[in-house]
N, CA, C and O atoms as a MOPAC input file, in Angstrom:
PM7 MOZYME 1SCF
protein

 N     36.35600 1    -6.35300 1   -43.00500 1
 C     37.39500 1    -7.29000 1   -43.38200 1
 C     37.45300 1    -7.47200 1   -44.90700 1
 O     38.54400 1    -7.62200 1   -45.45800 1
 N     36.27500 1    -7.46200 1   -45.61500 1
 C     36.19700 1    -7.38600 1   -47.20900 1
 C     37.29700 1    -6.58300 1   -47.84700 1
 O     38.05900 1    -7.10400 1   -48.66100 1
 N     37.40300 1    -5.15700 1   -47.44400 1
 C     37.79400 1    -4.21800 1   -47.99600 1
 C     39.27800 1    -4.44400 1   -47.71200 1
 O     40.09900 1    -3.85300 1   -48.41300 1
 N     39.74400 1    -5.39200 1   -46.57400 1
 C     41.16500 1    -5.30700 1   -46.54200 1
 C     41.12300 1    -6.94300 1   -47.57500 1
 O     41.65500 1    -6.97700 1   -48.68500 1
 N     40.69900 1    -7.67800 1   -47.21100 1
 C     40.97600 1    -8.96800 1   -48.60100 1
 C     40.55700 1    -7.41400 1   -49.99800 1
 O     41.66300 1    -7.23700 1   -50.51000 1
 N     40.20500 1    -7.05700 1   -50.24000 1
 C     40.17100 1    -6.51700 1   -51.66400 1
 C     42.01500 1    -5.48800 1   -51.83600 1
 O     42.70200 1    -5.42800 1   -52.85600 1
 N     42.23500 1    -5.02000 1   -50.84200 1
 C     43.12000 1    -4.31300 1   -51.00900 1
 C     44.53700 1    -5.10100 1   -51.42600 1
 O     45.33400 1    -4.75900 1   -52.29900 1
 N     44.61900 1    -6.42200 1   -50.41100 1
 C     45.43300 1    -7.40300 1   -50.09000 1
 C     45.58400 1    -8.28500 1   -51.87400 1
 O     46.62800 1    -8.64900 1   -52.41500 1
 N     44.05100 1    -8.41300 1   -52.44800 1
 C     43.72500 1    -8.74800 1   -53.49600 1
 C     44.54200 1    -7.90300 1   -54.82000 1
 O     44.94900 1    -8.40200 1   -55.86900 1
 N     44.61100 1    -6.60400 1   -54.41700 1
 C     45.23600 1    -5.35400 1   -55.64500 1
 C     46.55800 1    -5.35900 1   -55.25900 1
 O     47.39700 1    -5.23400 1   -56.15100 1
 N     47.10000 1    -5.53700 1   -53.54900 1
 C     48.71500 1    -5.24400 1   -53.88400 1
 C     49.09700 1    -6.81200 1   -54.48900 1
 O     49.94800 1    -6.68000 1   -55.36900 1
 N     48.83800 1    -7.81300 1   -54.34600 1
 C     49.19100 1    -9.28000 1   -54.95600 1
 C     49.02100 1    -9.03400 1   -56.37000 1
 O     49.37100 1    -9.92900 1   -57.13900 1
 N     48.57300 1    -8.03800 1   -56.80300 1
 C     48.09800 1    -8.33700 1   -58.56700 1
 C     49.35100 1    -7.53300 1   -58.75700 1
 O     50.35700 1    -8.21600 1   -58.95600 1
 N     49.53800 1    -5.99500 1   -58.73500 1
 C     50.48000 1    -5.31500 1   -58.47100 1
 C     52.14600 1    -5.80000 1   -59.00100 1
 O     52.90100 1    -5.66900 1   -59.96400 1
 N     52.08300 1    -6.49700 1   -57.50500 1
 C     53.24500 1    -7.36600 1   -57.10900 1
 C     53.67100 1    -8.32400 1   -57.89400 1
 O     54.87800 1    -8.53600 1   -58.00200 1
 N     52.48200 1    -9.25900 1   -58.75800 1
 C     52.35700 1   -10.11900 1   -59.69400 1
 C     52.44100 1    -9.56600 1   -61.47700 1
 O     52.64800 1   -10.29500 1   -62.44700 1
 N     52.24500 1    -8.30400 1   -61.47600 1
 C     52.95700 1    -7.33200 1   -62.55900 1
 C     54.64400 1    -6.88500 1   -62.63900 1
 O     55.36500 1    -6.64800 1   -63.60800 1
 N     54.81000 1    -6.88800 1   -61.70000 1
 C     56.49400 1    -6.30000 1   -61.37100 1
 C     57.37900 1    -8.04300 1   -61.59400 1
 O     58.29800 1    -8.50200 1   -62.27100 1
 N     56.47800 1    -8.48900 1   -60.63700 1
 C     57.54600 1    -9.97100 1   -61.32600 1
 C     57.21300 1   -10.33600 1   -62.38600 1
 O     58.12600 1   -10.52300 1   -63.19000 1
 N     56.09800 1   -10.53700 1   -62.74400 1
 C     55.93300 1   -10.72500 1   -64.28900 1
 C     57.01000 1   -10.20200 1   -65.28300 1
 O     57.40000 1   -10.91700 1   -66.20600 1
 N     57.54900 1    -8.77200 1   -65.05300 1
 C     58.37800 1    -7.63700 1   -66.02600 1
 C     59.89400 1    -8.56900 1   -65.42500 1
 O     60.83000 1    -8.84900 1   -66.17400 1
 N     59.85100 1    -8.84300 1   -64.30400 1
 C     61.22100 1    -9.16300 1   -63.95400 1
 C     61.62500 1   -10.55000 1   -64.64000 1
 O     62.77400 1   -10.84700 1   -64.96600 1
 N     60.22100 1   -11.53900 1   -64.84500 1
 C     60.62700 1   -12.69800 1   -65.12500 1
 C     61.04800 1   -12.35200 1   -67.16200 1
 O     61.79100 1   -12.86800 1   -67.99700 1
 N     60.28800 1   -11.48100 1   -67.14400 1
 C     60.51400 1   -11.22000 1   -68.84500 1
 C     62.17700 1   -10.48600 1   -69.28100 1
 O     62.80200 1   -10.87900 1   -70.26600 1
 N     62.58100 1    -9.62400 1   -68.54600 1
 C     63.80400 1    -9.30900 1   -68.15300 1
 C     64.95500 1   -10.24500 1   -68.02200 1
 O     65.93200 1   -10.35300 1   -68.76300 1
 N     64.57600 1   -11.07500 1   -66.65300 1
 C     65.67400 1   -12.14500 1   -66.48200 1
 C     65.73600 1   -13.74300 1   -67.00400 1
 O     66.81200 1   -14.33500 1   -67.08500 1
 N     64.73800 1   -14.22900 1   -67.27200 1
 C     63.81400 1   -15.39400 1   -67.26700 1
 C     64.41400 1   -16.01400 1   -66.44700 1
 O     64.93900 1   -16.97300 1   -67.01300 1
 N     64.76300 1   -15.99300 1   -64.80000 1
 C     64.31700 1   -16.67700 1   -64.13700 1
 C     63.51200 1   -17.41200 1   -63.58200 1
 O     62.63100 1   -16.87800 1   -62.90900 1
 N     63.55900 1   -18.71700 1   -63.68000 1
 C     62.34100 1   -19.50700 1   -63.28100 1
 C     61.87200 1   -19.55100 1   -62.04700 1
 O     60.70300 1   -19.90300 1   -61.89200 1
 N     62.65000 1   -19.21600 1   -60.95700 1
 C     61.99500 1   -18.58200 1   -59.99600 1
 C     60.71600 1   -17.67200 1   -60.03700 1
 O     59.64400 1   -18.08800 1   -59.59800 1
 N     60.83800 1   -16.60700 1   -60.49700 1
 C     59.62000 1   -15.35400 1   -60.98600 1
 C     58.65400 1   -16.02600 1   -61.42600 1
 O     57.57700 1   -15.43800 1   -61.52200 1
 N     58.75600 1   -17.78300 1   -61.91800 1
 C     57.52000 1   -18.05700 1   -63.13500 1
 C     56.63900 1   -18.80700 1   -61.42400 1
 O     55.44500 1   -19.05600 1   -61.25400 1
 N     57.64600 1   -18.94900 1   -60.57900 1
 C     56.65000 1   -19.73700 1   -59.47900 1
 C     55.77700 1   -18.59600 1   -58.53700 1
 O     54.65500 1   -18.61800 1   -58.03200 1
 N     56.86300 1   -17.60800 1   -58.56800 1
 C     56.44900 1   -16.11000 1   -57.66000 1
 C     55.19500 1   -15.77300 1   -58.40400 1
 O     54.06600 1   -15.77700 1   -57.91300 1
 N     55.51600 1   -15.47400 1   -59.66400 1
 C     53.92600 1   -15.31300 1   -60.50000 1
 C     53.04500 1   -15.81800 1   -60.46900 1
 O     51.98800 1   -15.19900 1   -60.59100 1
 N     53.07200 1   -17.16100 1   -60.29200 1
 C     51.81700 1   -18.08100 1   -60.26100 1
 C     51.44300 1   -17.91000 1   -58.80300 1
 O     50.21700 1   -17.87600 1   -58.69400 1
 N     52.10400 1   -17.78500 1   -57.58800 1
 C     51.90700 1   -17.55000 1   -56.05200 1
 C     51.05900 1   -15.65800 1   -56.11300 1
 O     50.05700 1   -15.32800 1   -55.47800 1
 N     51.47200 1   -15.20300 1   -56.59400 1
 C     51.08700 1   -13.75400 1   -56.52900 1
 C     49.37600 1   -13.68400 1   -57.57000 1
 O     48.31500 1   -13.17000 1   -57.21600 1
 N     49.57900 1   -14.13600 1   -58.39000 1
 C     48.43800 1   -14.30800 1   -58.80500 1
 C     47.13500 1   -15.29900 1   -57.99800 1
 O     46.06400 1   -14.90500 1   -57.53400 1
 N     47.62800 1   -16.50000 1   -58.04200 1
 C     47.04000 1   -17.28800 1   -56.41400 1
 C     46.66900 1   -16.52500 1   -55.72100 1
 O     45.45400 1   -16.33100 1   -55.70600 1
 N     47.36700 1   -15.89800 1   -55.00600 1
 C     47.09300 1   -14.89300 1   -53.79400 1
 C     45.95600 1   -13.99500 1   -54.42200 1
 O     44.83800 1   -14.04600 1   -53.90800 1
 N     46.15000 1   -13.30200 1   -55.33700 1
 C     45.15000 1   -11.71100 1   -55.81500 1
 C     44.02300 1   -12.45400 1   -56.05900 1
 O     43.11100 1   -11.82300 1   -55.52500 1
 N     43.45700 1   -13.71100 1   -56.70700 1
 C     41.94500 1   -13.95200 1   -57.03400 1
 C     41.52700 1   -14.81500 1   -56.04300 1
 O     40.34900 1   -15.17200 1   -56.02400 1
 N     42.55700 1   -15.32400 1   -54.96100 1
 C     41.76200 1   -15.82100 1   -53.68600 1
 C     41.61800 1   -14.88600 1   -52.66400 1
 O     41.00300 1   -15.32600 1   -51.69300 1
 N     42.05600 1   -13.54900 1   -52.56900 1
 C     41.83300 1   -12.43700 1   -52.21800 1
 C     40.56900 1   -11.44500 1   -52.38800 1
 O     39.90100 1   -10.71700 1   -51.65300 1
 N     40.60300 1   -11.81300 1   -53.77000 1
 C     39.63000 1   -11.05700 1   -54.63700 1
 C     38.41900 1   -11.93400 1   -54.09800 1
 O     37.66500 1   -11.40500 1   -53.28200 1
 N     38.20300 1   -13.15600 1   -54.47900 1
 C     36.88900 1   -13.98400 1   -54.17600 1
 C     36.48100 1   -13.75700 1   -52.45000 1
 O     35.38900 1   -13.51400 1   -51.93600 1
 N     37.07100 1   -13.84100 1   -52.18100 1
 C     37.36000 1   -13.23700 1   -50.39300 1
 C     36.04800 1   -12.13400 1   -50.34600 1
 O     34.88500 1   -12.22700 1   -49.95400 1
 N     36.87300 1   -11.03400 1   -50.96500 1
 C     36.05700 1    -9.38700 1   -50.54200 1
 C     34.95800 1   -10.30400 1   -51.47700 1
 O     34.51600 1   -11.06300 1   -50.61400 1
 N     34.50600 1   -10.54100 1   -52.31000 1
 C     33.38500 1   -10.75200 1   -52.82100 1
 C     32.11300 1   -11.49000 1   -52.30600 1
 O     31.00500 1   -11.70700 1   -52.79700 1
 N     32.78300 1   -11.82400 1   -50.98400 1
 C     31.39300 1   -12.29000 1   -50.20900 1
 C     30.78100 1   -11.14900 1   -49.69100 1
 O     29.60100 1   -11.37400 1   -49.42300 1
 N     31.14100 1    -9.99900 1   -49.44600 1
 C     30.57400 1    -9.15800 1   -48.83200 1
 C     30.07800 1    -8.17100 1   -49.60300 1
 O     29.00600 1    -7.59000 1   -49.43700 1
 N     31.25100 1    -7.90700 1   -50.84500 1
 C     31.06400 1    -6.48900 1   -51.66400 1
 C     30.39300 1    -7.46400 1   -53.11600 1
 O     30.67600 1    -8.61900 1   -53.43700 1
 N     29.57900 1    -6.63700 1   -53.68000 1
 C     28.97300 1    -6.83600 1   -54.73200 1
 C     30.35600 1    -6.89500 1   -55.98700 1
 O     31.37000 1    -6.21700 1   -55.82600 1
 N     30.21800 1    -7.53300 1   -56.82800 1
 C     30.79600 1    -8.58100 1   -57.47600 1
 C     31.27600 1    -6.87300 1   -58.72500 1
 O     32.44200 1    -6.66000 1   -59.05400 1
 N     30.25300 1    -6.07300 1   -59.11600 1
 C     30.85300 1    -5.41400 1   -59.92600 1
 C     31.79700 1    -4.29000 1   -59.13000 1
 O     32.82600 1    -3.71000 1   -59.47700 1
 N     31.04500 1    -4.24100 1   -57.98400 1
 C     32.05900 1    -2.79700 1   -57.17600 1
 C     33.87300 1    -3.60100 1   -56.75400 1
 O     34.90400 1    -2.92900 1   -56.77500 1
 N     33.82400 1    -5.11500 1   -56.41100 1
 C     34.77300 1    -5.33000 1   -56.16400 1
 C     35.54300 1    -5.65000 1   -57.51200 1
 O     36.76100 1    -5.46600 1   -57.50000 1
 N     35.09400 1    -5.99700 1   -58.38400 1
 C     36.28300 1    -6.42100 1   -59.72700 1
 C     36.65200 1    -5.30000 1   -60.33800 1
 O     37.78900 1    -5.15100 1   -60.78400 1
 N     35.52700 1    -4.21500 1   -60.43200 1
 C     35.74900 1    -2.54200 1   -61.06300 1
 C     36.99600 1    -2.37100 1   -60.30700 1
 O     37.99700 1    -2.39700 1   -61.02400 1
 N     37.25600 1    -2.16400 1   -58.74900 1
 C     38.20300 1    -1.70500 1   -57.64600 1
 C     39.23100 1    -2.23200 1   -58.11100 1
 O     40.10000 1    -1.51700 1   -58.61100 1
 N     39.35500 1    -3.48700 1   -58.05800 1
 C     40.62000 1    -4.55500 1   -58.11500 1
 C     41.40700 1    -4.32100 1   -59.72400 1
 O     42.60800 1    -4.52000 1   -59.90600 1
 N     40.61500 1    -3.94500 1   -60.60300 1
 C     40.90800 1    -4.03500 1   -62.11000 1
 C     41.28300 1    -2.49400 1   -62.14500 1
 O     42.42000 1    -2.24400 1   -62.54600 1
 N     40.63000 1    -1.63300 1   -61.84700 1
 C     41.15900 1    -0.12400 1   -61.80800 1
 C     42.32800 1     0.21900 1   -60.79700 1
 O     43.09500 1     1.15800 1   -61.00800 1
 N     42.41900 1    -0.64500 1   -59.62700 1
 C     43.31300 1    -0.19400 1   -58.84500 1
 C     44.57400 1    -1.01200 1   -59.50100 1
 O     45.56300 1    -0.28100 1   -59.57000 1
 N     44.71800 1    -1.85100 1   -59.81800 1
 C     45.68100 1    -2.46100 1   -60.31500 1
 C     46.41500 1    -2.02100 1   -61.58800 1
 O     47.62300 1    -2.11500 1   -61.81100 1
 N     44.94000 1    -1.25700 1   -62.80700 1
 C     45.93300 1    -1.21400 1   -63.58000 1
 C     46.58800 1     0.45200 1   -62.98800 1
 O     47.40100 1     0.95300 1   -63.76500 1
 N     46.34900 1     1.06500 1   -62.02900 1
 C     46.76500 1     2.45200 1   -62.10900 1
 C     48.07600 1     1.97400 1   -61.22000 1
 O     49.10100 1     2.65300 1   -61.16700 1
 N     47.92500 1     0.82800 1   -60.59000 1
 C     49.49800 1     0.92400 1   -59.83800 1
 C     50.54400 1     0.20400 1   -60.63600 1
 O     51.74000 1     0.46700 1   -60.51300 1
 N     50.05000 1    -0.76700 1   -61.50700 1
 C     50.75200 1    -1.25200 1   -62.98700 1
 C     51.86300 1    -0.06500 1   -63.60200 1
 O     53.08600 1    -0.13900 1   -63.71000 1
 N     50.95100 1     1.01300 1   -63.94200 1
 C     50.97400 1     2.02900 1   -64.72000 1
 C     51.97300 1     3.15800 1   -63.82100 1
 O     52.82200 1     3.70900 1   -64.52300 1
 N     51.96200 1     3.51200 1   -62.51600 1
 C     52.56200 1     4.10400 1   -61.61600 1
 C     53.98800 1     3.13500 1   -61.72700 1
 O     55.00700 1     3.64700 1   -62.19100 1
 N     53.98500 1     2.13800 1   -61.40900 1
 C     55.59400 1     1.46200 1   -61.00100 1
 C     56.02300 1     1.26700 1   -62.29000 1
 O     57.24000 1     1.17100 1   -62.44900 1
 N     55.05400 1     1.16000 1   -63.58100 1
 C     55.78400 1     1.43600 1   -64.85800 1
 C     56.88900 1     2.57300 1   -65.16100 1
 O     57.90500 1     2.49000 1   -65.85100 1
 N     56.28000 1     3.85200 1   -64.30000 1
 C     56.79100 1     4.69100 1   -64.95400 1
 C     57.85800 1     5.20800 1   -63.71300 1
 O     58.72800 1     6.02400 1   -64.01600 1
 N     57.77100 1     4.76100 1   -62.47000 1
 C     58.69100 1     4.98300 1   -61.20900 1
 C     59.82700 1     4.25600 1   -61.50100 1
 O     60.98100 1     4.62400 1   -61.28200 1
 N     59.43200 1     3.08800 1   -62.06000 1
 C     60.96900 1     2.37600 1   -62.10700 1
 C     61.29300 1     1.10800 1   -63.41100 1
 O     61.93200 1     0.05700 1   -63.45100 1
 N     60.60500 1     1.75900 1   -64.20700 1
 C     60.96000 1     0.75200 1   -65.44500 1
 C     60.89700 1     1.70400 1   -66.65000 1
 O     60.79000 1     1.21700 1   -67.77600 1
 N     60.97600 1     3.42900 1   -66.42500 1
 C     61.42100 1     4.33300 1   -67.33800 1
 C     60.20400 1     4.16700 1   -68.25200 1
 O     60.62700 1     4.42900 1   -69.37700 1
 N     58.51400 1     3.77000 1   -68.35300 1
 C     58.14100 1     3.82800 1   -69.40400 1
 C     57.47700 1     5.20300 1   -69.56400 1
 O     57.23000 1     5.82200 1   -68.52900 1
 N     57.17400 1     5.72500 1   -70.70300 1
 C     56.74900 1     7.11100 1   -70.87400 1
 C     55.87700 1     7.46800 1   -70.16800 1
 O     55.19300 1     6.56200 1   -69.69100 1
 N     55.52500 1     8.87500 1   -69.80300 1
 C     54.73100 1     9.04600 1   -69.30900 1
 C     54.19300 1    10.52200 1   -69.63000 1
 O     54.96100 1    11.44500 1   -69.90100 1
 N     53.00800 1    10.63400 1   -69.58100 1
 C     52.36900 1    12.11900 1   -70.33500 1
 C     51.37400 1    12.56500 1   -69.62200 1
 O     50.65900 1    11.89400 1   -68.87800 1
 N     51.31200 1    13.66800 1   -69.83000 1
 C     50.27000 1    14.57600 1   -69.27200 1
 C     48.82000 1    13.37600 1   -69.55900 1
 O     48.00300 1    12.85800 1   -68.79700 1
 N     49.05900 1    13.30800 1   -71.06300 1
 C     47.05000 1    12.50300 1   -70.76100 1
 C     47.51000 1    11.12200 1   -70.12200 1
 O     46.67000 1    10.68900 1   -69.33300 1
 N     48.57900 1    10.36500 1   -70.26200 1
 C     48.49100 1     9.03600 1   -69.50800 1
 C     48.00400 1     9.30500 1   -68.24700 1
 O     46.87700 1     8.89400 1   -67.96900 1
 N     48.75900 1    10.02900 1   -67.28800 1
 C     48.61300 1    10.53400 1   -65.72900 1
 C     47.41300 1    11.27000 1   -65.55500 1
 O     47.01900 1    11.36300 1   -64.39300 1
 N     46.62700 1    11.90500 1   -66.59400 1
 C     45.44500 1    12.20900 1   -66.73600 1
 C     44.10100 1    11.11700 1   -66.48900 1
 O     43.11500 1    11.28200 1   -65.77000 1
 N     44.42600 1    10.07400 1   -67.27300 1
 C     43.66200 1     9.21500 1   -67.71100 1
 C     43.80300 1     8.18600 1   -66.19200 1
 O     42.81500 1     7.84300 1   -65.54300 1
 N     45.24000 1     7.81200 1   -65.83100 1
 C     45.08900 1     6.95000 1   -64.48400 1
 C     44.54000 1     8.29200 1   -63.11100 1
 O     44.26500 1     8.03800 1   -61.93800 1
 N     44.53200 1     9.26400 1   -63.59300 1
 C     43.91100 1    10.18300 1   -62.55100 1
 C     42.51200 1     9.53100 1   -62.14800 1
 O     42.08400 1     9.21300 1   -61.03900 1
 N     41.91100 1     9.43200 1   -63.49000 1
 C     40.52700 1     9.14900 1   -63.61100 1
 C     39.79900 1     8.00700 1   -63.23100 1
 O     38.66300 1     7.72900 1   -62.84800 1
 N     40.96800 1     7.39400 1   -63.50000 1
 C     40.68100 1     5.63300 1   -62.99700 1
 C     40.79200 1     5.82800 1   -61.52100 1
 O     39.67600 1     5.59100 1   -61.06000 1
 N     41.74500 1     6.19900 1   -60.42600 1
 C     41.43300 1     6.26000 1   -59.09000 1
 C     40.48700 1     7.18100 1   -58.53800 1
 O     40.02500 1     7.00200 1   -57.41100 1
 N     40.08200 1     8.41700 1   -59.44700 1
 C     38.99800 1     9.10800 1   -58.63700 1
 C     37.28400 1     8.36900 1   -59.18000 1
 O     36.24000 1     8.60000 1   -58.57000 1
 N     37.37700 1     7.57800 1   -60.29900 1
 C     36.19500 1     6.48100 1   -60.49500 1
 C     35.96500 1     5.58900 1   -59.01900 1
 O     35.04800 1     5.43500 1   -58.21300 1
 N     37.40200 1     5.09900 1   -59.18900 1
 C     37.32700 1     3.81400 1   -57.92400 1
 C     37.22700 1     4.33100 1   -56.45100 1
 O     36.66100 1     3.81200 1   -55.48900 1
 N     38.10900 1     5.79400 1   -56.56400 1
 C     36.88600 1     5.51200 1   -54.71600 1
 C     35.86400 1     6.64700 1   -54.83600 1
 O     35.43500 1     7.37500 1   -53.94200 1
 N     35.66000 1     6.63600 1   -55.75000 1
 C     33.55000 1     6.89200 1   -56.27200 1
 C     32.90300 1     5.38000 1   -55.59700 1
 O     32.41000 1     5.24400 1   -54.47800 1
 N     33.06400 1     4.43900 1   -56.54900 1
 C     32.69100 1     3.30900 1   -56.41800 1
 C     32.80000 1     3.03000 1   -54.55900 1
 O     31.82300 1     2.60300 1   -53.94500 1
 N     33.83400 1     3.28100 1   -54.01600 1
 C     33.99500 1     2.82900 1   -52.84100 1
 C     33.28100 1     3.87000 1   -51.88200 1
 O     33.33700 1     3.64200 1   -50.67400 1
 N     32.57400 1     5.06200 1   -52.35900 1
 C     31.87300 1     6.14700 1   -51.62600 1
 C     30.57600 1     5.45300 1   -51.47400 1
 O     29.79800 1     5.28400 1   -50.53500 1
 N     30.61000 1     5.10000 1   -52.75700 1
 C     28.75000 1     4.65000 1   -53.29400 1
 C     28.65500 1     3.39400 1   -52.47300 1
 O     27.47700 1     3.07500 1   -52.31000 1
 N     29.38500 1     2.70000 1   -51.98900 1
 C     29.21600 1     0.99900 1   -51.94200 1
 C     29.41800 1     1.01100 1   -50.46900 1
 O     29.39500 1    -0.04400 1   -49.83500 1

C-alpha cells in the first residue's frame, strides 16, 4: 500500500506543477486553491508511503519522479525546449529511481 500512497504522492505533485503553470498563465484564483489542494494531497501522500519506506528511498522517488514528469509535460504541452542532454539527463533520473525501488 506504501508504494501506491508514494505514487498517488508523485501524480498530486505533477498535477500541482501543471496548475501551478496554468495559474501563472491565467491567474485564476481558482488554480491558487487547486494548488494548495494538490500540494495537500502530494505531502500527505508522501508522509503516508513513509511509514513503511525509508524516508531517503521515498523522498529520492517522489523528488526524481516528479521532477522527470514536470520536465516530460513541459515539453508535451507547454513547447519548452528540449535536447538530446535534457532527455538524457531525465533518462537518468528514472533509471536512478527504479534502482532505488529495485534496492528497497
Amino acid at each position: 500500500m506504501e508504494w501506491i500512497f508514494l505514487f498517488l504522492a508523485t501524480i498530486f505533485e505533477i498535477i500541482g506543477v501543471i496548475v501551478m503553470k496554468q495559474l501563472v498563465i491565467t491567474k485564476n484564483k481558482f488554480y491558487l486553491l487547486a494548488l494548495a489542494a494538490c500540494f495537500a494531497l502530494s505531502f500527505s501522500f508522501l508522509s503516508l508511503s513513509m511509514q513503511n519506506i525509508a524516508m531517503s528511498v521515498a523522498y529520492s522517488i517522489w523528488t526524481g519522479a516528479g521532477t522527470a514528469g514536470g520536465v516530460i509535460v513541459g515539453v508535451l504541452f507547454y513547447k519548452e525546449s528540449k535536447s538530446f542532454l535534457k532527455l538524457f539527463l531525465i533518462a537518468l533520473i528514472i533509471a536512478c529511481t527504479v534502482g532505488l525501488k529495485i534496492l528497497s
